[in-house]
C-alpha positions in Angstrom: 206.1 -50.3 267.9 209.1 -50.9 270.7 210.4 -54.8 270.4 212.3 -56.9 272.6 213.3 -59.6 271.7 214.5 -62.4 274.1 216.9 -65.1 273.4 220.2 -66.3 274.4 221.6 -67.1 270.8 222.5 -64.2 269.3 222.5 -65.3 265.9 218.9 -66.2 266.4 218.6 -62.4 268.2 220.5 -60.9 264.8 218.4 -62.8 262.8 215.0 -61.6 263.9 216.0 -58.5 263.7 216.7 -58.4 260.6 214.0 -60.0 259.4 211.2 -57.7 261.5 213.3 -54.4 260.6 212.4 -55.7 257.1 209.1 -55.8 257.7 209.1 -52.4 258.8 210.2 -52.8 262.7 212.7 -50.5 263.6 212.7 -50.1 267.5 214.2 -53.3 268.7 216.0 -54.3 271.7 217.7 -57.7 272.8 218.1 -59.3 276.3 220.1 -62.9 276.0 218.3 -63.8 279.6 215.5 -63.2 282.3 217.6 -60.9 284.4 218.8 -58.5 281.2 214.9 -59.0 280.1 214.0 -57.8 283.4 216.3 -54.6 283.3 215.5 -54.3 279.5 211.7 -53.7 280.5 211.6 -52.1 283.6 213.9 -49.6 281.6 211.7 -48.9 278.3 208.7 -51.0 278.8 208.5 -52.2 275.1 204.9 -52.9 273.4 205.6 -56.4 272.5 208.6 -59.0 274.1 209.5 -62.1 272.1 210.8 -64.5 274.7 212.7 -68.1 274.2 211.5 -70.6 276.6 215.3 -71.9 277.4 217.0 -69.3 278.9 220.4 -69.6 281.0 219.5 -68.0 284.5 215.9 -69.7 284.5 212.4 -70.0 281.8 210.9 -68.0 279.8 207.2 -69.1 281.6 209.2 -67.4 284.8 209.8 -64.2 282.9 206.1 -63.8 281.2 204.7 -64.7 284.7 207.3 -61.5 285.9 206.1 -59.6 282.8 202.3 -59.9 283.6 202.7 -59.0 287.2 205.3 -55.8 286.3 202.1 -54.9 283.4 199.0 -56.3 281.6 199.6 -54.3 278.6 202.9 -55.5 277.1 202.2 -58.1 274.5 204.0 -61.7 274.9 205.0 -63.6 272.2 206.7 -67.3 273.1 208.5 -68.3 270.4 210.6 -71.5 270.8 211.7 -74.7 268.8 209.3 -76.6 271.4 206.1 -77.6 269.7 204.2 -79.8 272.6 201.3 -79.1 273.6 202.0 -78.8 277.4 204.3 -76.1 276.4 201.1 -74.5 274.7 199.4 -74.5 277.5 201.8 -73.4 280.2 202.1 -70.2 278.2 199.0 -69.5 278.1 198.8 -70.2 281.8 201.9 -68.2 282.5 200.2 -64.9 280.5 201.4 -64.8 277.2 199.7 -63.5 274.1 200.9 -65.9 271.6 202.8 -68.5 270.9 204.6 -69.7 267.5 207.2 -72.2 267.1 210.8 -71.4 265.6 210.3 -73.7 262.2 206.8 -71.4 260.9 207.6 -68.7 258.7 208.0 -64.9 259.6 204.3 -63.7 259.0 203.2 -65.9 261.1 205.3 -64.3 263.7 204.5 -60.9 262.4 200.7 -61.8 263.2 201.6 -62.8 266.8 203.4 -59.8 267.5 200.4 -57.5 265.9 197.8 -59.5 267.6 199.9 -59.5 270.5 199.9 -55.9 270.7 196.0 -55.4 270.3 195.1 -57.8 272.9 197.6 -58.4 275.1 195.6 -60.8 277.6 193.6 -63.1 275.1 195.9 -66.0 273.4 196.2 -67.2 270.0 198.5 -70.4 268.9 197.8 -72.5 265.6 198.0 -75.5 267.9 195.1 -74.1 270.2 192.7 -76.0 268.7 194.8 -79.6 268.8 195.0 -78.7 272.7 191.3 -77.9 272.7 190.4 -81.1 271.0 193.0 -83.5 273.8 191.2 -81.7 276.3 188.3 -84.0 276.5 185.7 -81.3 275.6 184.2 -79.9 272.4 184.7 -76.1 273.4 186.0 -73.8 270.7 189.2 -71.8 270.4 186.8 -68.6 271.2 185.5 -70.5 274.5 188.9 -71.8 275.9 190.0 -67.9 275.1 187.4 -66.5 277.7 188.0 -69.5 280.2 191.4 -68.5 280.5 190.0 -64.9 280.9 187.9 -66.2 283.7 190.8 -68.0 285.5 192.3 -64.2 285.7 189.6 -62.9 287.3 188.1 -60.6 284.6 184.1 -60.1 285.0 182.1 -60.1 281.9 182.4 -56.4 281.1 186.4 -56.5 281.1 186.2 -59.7 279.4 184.0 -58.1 276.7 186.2 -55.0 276.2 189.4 -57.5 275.6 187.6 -59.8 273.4 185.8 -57.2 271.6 182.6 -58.6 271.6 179.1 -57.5 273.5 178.3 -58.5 277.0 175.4 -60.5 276.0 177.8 -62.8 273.1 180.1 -63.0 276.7 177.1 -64.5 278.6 176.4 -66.8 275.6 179.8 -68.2 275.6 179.5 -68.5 279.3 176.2 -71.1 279.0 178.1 -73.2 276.3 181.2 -73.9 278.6 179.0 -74.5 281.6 176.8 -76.7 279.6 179.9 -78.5 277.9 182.2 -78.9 281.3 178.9 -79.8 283.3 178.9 -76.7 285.8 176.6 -73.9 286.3 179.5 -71.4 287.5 183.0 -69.1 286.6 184.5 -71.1 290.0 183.3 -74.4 288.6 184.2 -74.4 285.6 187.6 -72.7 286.1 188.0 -75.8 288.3 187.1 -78.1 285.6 190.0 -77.2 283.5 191.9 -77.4 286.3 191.1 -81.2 286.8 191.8 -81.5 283.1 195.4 -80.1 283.3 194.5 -77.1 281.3 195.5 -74.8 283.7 198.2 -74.4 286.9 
């Protein structure tokens, strides 16, 4: 698996590196801002990019929104000391695959970059569920998973290819958001979460 890892401290850079060449990673390439990260993919379009939010010639949510437009099958991992849950959400919103905060141990990043690399367009963050419960609704981690699928477009036999589960468990999910946001439709419903600041 190809790495890159994005960051503009490069003892943080050295010291990932050395931890995921540990762990058996041995392809990995550093950019220290968007416009290297830029050149970096577009050069050897790595499996999996670990990006900083802060980043001296702009954001990281800039350079995953870049990333998802330039491919939709490079896995994003945001990993950052920010823990709030807006950030949460704007990476998911941006595109990203996962996102894990600076103080959590290595396998926790490990398992973002892995899952990361599976199934680049769903999303997975151990504070998902906090945002899910602020976000005045009882819908699951599963359910907020395929709303953001249906925010990108993706009809229910795409969505059930990237989620791995059957059409018909798709169309089951489907009633329980309508039924918990009070719509009876994919535009609805997408624009319920917009009216809850869930999505951009």
């Amino acid at each position: 698996m190809q790495l890159l890892i994005v960051d503009d401290h490069a003892i943080v850079r050295e010291g990932l590196k050395r931890a995921l060449s540990q762990e058996g990673f041995d392809s990995i390439n550093e950019a220290d801002c968007v416009s290297a990260a830029r050149a970096k993919i577009s050069a050897c379009a790595p499996d999996v990019a670990i990006i900083d939010i802060n980043l001296p010639d702009g954001t990281g949510f800039e350079l995953i929104r870049w990333i998802r437009s330039y491919s939709k099958s490079i896995g994003i991992v945001v990993l950052t000391l920010h823990q709030e849950e807006n950030y949460v959400v704007s990476a998911m919103n941006a595109g990203a695959s996962a996102f894990v905060s600076k103080s959590e141990p290595i396998p926790i990043l490990i398992a973002a970059i892995r899952h990361s690399a599976i199934a680049p367009l769903t999303f997975s963050a151990n504070a998902l569920d906090r945002v899910i419960r602020h976000s005045h609704s009882d819908l699951t981690a599963r359910e907020f998973d395929l709303l953001a699928q249906l925010e990108k477009g993706m009809t229910t036999q795409q969505i059930s290819e990237l989620m791995f589960i059957s059409q018909s468990t798709v169309k089951t999910h489907l009633a329980s958001i309508y039924r918990k946001l009070e719509v009876n439709n994919r535009t609805a419903a997408v624009h319920a979460m917009h009216q809850r600041g869930l999505t951009r």
